[in-house]
C-alpha positions as CSV (number, residue, x, y, z in Angstrom):
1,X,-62.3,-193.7,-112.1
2,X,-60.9,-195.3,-115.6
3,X,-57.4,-196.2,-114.8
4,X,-55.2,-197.1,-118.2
5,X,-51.8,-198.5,-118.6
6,X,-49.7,-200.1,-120.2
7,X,-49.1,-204.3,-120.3
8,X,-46.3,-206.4,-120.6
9,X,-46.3,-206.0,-124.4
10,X,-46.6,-202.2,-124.2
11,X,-50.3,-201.9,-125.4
12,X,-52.4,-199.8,-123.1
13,X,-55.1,-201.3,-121.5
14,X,-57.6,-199.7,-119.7
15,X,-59.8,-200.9,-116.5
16,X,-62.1,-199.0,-114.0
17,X,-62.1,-198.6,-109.8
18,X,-65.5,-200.1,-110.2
19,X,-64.4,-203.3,-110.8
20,X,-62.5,-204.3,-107.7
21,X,-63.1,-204.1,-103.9
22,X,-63.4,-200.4,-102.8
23,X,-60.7,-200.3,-100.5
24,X,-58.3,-201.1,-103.3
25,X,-60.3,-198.3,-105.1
26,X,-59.3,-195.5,-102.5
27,X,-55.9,-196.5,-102.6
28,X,-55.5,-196.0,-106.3
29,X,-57.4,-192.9,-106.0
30,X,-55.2,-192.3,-102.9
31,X,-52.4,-192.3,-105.1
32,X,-53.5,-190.3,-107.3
33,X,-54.1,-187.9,-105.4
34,X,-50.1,-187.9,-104.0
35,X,-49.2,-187.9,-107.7
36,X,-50.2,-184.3,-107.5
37,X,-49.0,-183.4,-103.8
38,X,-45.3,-184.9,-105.1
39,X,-46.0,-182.5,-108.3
40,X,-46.4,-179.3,-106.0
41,X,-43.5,-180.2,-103.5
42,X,-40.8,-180.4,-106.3
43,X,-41.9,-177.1,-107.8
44,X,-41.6,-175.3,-104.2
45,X,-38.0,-177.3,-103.7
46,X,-37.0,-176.5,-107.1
47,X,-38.2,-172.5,-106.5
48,X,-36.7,-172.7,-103.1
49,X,-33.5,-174.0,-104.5
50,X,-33.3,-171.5,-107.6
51,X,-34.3,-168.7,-105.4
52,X,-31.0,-169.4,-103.2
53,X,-29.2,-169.9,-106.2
54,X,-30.3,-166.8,-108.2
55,X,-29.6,-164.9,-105.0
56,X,-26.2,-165.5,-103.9
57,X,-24.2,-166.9,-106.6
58,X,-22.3,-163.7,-107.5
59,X,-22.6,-163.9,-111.6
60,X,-26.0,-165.0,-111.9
61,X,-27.0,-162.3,-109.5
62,X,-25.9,-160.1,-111.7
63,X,-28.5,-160.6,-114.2
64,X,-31.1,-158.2,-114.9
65,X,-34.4,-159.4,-112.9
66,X,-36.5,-161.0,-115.7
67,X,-33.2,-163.3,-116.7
68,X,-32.7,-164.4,-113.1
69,X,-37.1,-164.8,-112.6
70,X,-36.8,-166.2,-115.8
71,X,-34.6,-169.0,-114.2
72,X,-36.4,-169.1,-111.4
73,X,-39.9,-169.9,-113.3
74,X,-38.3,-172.2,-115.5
75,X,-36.9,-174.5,-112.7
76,X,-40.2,-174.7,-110.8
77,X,-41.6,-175.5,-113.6
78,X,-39.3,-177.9,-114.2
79,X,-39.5,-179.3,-111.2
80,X,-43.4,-179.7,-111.0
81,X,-43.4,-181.7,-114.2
82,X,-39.9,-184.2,-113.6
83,X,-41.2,-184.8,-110.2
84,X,-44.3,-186.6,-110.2
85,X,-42.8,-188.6,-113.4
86,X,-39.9,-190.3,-111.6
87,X,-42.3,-190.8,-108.4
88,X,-44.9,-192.7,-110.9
89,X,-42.2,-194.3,-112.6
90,X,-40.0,-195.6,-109.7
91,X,-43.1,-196.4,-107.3
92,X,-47.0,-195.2,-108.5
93,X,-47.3,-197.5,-111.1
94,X,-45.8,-200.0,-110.0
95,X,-48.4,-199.6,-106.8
96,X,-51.4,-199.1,-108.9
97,X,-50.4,-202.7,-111.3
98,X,-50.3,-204.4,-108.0
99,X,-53.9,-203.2,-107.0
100,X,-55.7,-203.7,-110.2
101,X,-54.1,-207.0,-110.1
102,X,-56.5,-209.7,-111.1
103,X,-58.8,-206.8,-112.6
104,X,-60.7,-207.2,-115.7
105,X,-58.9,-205.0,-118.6
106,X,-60.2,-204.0,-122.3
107,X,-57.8,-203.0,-125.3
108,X,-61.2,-200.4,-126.3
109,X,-61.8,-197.1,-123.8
110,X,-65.3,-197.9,-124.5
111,X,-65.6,-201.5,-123.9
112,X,-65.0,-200.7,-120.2
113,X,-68.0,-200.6,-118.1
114,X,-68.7,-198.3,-115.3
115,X,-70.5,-200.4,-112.6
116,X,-71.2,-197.5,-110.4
117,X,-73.5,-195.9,-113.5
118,X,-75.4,-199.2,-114.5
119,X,-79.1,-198.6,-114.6
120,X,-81.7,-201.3,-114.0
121,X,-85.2,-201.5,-114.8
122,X,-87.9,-204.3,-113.3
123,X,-89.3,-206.4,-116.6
124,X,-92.8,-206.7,-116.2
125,X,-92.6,-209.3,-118.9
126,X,-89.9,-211.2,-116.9
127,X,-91.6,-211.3,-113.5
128,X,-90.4,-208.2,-112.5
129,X,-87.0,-209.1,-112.2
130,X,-83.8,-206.3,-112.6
131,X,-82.7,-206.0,-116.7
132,X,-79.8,-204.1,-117.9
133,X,-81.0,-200.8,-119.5
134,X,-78.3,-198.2,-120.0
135,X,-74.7,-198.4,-119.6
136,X,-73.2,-194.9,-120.3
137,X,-69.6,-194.4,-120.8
């Protein structure tokens, strides 16, 4: 998985899970994956919250429907994007820095190589010993 971010000097740097110890690997991908649980459970608090709003405060229950689902959708919404932002923000990255520290990075996307989809050939010109043959990116 290619993991980018940005440095002390604000110039984004990219590295790959490939290139440190696999249990450090999971946890990045581990939070990751929370990224998007943290992104669902705002928008249900958020619609939870409107919904109880929209419902019992006395002028905004006066709307017309589409005004008051228009509310509704737009807080969920809201809520599904600001969430996972101030979670990454206030604790992911700074997790994932920590993990990837002593990582190799690159300044080029395509510089970065994949270990996991390295493919060696045996040289029969070299004793028949492993040679790089394609590195995909």
């Amino acid at each position: 998985m290619f993991v980018s971010f940005q440095d002390k000097d604000k110039k984004t740097v990219h590295t790959h899970t490939s290139l440190i110890e696999d249990e450090k690997a999971e946890r990045i991908k581990a939070l990751y994956d929370y990224k998007s649980t943290v992104a669902r459970t705002g928008a249900f608090l958020t619609f939870y919250a409107s919904m109880e709003i929209v419902n019992r405060v006395k002028v905004i229950s006066n709307l017309m429907f589409p005004i008051r689902a228009g509310i509704v959708a737009a807080s969920a919404l809201l809520g599904y994007t600001v969430a996972p932002k101030v979670w990454w923000s206030t604790t992911g990255d700074r997790e994932v820095r920590k993990l990837l520290n002593g990582a190799p990075i690159y300044e080029d996307f395509f510089e970065v190589p994949e270990l996991d989809k390295m493919y060696f050939w045996l040289d029969d010109d070299n004793n028949y010993e492993p040679s790089l043959w394609h590195h995909s990116v």
